[in-house]
C-alpha atoms as a printed R data frame, in Angstrom:
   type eleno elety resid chain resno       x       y       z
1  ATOM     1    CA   UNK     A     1   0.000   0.000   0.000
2  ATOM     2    CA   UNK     A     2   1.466   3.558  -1.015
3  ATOM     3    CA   UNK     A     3  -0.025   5.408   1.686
4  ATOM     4    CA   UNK     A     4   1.647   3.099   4.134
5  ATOM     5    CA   UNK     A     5   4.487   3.108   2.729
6  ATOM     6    CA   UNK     A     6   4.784   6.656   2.453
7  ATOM     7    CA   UNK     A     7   3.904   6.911   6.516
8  ATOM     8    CA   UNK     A     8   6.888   4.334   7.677
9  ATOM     9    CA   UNK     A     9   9.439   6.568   5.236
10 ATOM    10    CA   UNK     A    10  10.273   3.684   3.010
11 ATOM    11    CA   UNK     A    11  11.276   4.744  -0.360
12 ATOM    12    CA   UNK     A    12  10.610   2.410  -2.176
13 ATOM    13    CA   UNK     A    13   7.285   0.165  -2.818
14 ATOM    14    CA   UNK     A    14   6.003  -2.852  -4.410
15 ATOM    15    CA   UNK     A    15   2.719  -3.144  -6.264
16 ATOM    16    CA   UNK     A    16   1.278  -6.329  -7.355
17 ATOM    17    CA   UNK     A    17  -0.294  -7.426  -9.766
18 ATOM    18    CA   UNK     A    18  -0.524  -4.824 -12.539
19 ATOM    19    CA   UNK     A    19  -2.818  -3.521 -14.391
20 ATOM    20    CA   UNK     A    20  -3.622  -0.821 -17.036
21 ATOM    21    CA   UNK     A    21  -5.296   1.042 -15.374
22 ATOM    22    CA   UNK     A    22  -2.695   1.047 -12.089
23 ATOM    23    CA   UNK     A    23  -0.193   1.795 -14.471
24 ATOM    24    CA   UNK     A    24  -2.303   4.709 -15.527
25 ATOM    25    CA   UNK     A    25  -3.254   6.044 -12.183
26 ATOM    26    CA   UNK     A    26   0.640   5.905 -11.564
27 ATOM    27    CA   UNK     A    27   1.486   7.838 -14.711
28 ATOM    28    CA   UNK     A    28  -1.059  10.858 -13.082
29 ATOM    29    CA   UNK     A    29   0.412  10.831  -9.761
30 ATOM    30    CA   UNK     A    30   3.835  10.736 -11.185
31 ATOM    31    CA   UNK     A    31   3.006  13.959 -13.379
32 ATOM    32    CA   UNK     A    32   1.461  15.634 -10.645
33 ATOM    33    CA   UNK     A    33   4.699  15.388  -8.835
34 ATOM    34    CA   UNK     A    34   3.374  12.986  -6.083
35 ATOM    35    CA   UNK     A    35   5.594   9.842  -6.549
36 ATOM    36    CA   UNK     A    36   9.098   9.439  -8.713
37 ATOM    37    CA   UNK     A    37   9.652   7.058 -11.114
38 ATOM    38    CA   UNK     A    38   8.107   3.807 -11.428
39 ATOM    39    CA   UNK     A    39   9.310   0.243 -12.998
40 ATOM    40    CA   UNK     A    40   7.449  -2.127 -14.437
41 ATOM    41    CA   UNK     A    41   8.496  -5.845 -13.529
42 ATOM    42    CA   UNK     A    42   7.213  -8.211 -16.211
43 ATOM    43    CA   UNK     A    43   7.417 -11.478 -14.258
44 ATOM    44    CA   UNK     A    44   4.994 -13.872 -16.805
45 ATOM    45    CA   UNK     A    45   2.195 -13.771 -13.549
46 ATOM    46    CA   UNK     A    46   0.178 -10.673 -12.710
47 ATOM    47    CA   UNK     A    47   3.403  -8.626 -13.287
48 ATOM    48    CA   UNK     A    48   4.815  -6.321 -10.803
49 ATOM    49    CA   UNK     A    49   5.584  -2.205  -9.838
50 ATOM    50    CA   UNK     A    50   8.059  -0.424  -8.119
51 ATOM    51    CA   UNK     A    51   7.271   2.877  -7.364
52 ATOM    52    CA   UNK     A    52   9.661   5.163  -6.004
53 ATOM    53    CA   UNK     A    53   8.235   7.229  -3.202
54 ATOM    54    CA   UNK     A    54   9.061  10.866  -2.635
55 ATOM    55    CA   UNK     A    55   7.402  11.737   0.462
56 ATOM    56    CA   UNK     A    56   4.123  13.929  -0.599
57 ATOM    57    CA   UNK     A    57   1.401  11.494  -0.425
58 ATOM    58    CA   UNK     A    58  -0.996  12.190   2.022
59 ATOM    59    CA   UNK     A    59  -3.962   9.982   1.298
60 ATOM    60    CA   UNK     A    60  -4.678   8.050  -1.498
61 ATOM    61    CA   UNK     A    61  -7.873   5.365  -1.988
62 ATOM    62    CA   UNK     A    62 -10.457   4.610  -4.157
63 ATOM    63    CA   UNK     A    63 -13.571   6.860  -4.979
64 ATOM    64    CA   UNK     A    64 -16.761   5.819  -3.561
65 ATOM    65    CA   UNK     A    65 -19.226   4.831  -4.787
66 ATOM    66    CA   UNK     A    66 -17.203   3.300  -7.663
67 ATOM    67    CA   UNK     A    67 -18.048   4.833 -11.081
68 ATOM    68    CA   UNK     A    68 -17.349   2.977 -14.413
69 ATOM    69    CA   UNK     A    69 -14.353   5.173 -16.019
70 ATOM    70    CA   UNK     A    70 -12.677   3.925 -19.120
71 ATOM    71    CA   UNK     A    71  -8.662   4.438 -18.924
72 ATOM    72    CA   UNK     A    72  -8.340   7.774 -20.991
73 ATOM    73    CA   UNK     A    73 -11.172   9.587 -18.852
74 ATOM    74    CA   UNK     A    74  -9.010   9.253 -15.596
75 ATOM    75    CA   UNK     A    75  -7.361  12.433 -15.901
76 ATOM    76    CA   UNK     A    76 -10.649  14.028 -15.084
77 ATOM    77    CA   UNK     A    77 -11.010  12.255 -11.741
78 ATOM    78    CA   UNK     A    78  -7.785  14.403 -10.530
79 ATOM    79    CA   UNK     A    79  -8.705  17.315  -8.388
């Protein structure tokens, strides 16, 4: 989980499996300036993420109640 992650100070964190629309959702925090870089582990399972953390996320979880968005609409969702 990024959020605690980001609260014991690790640097580093491990998503898995991976998905679209993770990868996605990644790709907007990353631009917003909320996390660093991230890798993408192809392991031949549900794959795998590293993201590297930079200390700014406060909170991060899902929207409630869940609406259908298709992966180019996301960018909306950002306040």
């Amino acid at each position: 989980n990024i959020v605690n992650a980001e609260r014991r100070g690790k640097r580093q964190v491990l998503i898995r499996p991976s998905s679209k629309v993770i990868v996605k959702f990644l790709e907007t925090m990353m631009k917003h300036g909320y996390i660093g870089e991230f890798e993408i582990i192809d392991d031949r399972r549900g794959g795998k993420i590293v993201v590297e953390l930079t200390g700014r996320v406060n909170k991060c979880g899902v929207i409630s109640p869940r609406f259908d968005v298709k992966l180019p609409d996301i960018e909306r969702w950002v306040q």
